[in-house]
C-alpha positions in Angstrom: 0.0 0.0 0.0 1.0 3.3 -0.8 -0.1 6.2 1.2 1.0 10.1 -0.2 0.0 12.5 2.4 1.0 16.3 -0.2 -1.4 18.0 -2.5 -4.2 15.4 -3.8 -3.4 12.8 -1.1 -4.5 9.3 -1.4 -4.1 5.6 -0.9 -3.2 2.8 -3.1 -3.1 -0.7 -3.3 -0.5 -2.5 -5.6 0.0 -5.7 -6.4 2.9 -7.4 -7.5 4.5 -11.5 -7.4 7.7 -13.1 -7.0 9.7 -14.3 -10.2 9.0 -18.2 -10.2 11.9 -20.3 -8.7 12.7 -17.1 -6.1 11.9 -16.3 -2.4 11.7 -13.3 -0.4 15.1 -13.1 0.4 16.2 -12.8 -3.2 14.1 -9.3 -3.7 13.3 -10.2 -7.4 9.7 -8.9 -7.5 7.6 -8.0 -10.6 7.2 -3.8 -11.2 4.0 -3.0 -8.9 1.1 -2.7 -10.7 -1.5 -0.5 -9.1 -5.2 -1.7 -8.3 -8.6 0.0 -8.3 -9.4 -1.5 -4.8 -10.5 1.0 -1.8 -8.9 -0.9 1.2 -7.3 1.7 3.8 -6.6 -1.7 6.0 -4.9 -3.0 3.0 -6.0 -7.0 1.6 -5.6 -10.3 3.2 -4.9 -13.3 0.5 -5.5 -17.0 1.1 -5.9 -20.2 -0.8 -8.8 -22.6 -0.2 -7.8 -26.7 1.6 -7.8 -28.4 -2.0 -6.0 -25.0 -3.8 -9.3 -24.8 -6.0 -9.2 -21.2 -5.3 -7.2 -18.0 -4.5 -9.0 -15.6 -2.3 -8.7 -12.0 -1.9 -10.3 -10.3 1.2 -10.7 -6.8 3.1 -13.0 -5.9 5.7 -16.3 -4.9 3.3 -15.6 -7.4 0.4 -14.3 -11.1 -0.7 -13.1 -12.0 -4.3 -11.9 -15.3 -5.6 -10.5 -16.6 -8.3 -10.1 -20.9 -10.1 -6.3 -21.5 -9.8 -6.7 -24.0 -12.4 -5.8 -21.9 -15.6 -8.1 -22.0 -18.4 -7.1 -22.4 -22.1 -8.3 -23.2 -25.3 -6.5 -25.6 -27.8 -6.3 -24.1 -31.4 -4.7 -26.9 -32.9 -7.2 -28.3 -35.4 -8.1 -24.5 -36.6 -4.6 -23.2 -37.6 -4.5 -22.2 -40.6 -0.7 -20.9 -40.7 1.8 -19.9 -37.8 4.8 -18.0 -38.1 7.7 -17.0 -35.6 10.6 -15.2 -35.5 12.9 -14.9 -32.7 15.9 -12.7 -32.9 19.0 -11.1 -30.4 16.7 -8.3 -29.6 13.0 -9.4 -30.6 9.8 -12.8 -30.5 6.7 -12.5 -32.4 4.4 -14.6 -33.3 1.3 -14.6 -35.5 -0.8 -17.8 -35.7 -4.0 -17.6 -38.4 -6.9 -19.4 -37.1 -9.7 -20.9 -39.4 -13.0 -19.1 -37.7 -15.1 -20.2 -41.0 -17.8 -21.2 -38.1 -17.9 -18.3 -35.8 -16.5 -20.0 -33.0 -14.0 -17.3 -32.6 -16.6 -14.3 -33.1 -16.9 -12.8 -30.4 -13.5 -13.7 -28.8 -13.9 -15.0 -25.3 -11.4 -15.7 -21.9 -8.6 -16.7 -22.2 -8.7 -15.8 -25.7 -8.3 -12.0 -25.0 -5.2 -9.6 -24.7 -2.9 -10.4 -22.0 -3.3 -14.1 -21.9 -0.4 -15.9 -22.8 0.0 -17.8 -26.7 1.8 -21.3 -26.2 2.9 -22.8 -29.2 4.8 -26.3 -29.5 6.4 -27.4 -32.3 6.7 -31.0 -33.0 6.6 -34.0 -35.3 5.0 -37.2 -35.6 7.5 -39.9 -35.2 7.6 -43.5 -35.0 6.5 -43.2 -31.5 3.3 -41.0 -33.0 2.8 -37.1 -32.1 5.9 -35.5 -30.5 6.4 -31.8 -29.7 9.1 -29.9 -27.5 8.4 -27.9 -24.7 6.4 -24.4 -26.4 7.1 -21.2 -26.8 5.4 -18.8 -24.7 3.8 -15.4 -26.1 1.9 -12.4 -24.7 -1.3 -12.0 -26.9 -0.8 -8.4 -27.7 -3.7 -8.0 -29.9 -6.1 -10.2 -32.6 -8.2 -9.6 -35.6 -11.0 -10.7 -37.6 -10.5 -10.9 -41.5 -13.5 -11.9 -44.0 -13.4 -12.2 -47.5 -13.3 -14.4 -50.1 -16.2 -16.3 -48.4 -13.7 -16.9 -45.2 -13.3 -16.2 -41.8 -9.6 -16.2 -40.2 -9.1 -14.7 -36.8 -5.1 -13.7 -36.6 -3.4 -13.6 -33.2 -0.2 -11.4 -32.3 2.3 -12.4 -29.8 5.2 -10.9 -28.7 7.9 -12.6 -26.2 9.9 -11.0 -23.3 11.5 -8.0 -25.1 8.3 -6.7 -25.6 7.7 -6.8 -21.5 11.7 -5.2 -21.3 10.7 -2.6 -23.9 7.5 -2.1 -22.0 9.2 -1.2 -18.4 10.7 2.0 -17.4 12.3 2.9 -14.4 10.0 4.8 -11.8 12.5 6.1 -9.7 17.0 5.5 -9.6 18.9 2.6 -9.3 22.4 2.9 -8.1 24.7 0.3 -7.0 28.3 -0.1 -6.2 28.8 3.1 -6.1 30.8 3.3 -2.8 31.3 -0.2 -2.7 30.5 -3.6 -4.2 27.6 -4.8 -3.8 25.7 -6.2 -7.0 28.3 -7.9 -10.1 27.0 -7.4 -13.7 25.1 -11.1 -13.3 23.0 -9.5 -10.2 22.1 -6.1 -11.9 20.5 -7.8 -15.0 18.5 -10.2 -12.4 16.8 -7.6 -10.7 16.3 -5.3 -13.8 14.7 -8.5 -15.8 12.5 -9.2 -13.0 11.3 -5.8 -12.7 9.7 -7.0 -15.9 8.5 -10.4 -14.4 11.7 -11.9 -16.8 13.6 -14.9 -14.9 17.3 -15.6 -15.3 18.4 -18.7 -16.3 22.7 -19.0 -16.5 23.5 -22.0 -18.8 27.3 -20.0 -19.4 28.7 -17.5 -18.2 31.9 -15.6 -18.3 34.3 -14.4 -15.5 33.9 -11.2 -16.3 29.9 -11.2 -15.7 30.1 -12.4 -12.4 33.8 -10.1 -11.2 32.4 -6.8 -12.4 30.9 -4.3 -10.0 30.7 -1.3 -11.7 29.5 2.2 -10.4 25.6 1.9 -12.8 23.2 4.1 -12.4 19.5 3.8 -13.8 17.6 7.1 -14.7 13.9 7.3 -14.3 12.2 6.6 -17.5 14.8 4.4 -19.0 14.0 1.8 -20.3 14.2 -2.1 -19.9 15.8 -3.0 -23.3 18.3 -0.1 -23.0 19.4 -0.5 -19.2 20.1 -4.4 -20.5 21.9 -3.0 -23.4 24.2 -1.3 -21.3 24.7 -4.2 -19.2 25.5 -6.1 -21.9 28.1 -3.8 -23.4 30.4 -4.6 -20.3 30.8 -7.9 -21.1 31.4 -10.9 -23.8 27.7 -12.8 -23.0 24.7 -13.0 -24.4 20.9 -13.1 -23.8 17.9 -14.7 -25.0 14.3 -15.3 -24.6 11.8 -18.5 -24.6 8.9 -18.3 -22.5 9.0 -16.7 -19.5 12.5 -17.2 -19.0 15.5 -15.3 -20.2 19.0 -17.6 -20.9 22.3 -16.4 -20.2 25.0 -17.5 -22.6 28.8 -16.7 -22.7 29.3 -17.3 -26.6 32.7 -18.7 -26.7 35.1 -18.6 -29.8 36.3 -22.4 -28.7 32.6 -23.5 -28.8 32.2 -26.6 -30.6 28.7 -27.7 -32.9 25.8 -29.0 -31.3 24.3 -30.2 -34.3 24.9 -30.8 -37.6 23.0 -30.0 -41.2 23.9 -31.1 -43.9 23.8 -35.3 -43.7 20.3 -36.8 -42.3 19.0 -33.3 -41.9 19.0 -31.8 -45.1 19.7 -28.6 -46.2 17.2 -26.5 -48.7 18.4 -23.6 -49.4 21.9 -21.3 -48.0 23.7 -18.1 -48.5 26.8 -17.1 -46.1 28.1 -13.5 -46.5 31.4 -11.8 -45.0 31.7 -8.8 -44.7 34.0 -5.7 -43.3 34.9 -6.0 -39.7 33.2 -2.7 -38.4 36.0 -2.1 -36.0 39.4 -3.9 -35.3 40.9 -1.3 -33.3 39.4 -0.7 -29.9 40.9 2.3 -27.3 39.9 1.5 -24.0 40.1 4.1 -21.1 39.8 3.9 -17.6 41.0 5.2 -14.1 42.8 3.4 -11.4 41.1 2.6 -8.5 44.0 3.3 -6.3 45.4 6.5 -7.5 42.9 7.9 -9.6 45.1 8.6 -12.7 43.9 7.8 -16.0 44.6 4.6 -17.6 44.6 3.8 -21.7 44.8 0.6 -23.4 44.2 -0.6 -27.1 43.8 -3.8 -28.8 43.6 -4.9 -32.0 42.0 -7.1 -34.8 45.6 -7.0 -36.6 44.4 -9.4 -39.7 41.7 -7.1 -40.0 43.3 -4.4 -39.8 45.7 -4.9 -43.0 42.9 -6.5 -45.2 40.1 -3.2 -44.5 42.1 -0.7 -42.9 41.7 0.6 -39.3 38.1 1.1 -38.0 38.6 3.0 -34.5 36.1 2.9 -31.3 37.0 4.7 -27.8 35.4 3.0 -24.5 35.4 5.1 -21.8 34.4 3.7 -18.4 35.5 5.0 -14.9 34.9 1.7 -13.4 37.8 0.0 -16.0 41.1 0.0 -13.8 44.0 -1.4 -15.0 42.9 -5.2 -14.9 39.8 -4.3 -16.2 40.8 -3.1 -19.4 41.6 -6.4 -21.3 38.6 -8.2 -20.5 36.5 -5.1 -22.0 38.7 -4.6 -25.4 38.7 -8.4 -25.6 34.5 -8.3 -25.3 34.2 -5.6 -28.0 36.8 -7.0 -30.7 35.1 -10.2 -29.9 31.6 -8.9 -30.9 32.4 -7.2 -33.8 34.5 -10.1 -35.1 31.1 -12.8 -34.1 28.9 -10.1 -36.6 31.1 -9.2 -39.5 30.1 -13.1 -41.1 26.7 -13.7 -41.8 24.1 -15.6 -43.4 21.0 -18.2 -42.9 19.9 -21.8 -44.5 17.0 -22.4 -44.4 15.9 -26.2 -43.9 12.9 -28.7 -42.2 12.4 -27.9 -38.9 14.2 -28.7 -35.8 12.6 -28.1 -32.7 15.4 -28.2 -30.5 17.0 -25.4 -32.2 18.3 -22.4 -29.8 19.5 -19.4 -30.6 23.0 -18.6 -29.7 24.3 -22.9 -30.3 26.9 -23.8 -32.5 26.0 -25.6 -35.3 28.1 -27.7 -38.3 26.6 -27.6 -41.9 28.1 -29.7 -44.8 28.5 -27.9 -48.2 29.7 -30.3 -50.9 31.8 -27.9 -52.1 33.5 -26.6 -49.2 33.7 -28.8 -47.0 31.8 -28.3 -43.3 30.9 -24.8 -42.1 30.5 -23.6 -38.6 28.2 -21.0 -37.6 26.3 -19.9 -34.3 22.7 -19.2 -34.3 21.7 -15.8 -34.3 18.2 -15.8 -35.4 15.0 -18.6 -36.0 12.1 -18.1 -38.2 9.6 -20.7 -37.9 6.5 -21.0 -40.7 4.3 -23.6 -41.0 1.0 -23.5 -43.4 -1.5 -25.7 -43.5 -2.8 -26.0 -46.5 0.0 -26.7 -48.1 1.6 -28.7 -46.2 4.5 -26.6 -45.3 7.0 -27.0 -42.5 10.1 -24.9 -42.6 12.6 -23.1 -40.4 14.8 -20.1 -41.6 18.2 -20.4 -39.4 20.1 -17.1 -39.3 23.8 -17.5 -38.5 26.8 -15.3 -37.6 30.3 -15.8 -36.9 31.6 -18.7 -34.2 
């Protein structure tokens, strides 16, 4: 409850939830949301014997909800679904056949807000097979007639969306006298502000040794504050579900899987391009004394093939031992980006962004590529089942 006693005082109830997996102790709360309740005593919350139902209580009123979620299965009605999930971006848009009406008008849990699952799979020898699904929020749906049809088309959008979505209320600072949060701990907190968890499948030294002096501002933004997390170190994040996966991409990192031989390969194009910096000037100040500190590294084969391409990092926090791991990080991400491409091939289900994967090309022998994008289609009608693998350098 919030209580503001200046000009136009009032009271307000907010409600908010622990990120799944945490407790109390860990502070990782969902933003606050504010409610339309008038309770000056504030609300009392219980759960019935059999967990049938949640309950919500204050002294003049009593609300209750089913804990058992509802859903509705779509399977038999989709018409066409594609996904694309990117570094920075999920969306989905599934077409549903609503040639009966059974669609119009859109009902619970059908309705913005609810959450789109959808779980690729195959049938097998073993019969119908799908992986674990990808999770949307249903941002908003349509009806479309014509052509003596009915399709109803559902938008989804993944975690990003919910990052974009937050902004600070008020400022975040931490270490700035002395350490208390690494890199790791700051994203944490910041994705579950946006009601994001952190998973760590890698993770690099530097992510979990860094303290630096950060400040959010009121009004920035999730995606941004991440960004900026991100640019102090060699790791990587991405999105499926509910959860968000921290990876440490790895130039040593070997292939997962392999296209090429029993899964074939339709269609590929693999481009390199111009390294958009080899040369990177990093400056920081010692810890100790206070004086400033410069270092530079180098992408020297670059550097003779293009020419020089020059960036400047400045950071206070970067003292001497510091400096390496930072030049190393943003040589190593401009080097990972400067070779692209994508194949495009029947789906795999088990496909993540950020693995390592082999690909055989009869004429040059095996590739290796990591995973940098997946665009999923599938249409009914025609019997059409493809995925659209975007790739980038090891």
């Amino acid at each position: 409850m919030e209580e503001f006693s200046g000009n136009q005082p009032y009271q307000r109830i907010y409600r908010s939830h622990l990120i799944p997996g945490t407790s109390c102790k860990d502070g990782l709360w969902k933003e606050p949301a504010p409610s339309d309740l008038s309770a000056p005593c504030g609300v009392a919350t219980g759960h019935a014997p059999r967990n049938e139902y949640h309950w919500l209580t204050t002294p003049s009123g009593v609300w209750r909800a089913a804990a058992a979620l509802q859903s509705r299965e779509l399977t038999a009605d989709v018409l066409r679904v594609s996904i694309k999930s990117e570094e920075r971006s999920g969306k989905a848009v599934v077409e549903v056949d609503d040639d009966g009406a059974q669609y119009t008008p859109l009902a619970d849990p059908l309705r913005t807000g609810g959450q789109l699952d959808i779980c690729p799979g195959y049938t097998g020898t073993d019969g119908p097979e799908s992986s674990a699904g990808l999770h949307y929020i249903l941002e908003g749906y349509e009806h479309r007639q014509g052509e003596g049809r009915r399709v109803l088309v559902l938008y989804g959008g993944d975690g990003w969306d919910s990052l974009r979505g937050w902004t600070a209320r008020e400022q975040y600072r931490w270490n700035g006298k002395e350490p208390e949060r690494n890199v790791l701990n700051i994203l944490r907190y910041i994705l579950a502000r946006a009601g994001l968890r952190l998973v760590v499948k890698s993770a690099s030294e530097t992510i979990t040794g860094y303290f630096p002096d950060f400040t959010v501002h009121p009004g920035d933004s999730g995606d941004k504050v991440i960004d900026r997390l991100l640019s102090f170190v060699p790791d990587a994040l991405f999105i499926e579900g509910g959860d968000v996966y921290l990876v440490n991409p790895r130039a040593t990192d070997v292939p997962e899987y392999e296209y090429g031989g029993k899964h074939a390969v339709e269609s590929a194009r693999y481009i390199h391009q111009a390294t958009v910096l080899n040369w990177a000037r990093v400056e920081g100040r010692e810890t100790t004394s206070g004086e400033a500190v410069t270092a530079d590294f180098f992408n020297w084969e670059s550097i003779e093939r293009e020419g020089e391409a020059r960036i400047t990092v400045r950071d206070i926090n970067l003292g001497t031992d510091q400096l390496a791991m930072r030049g190393a990080a943003v040589l190593r991400k401009a080097d990972i980006k400067s070779r692209s491409g994508e194949i495009t091939v029947p789906v795999n289900c088990g496909q993540q962004l950020y693995d390592v994967i082999s690909i055989k090309d009869g004429s040059d022998g095996n590739r290796t590529a990591r995973v940098t994008g997946l665009e999923l289609t599938y249409e009914a009608e025609q019997s059409r089942y493809r995925h659209r693998i975007l790739l980038s350098g090891v």
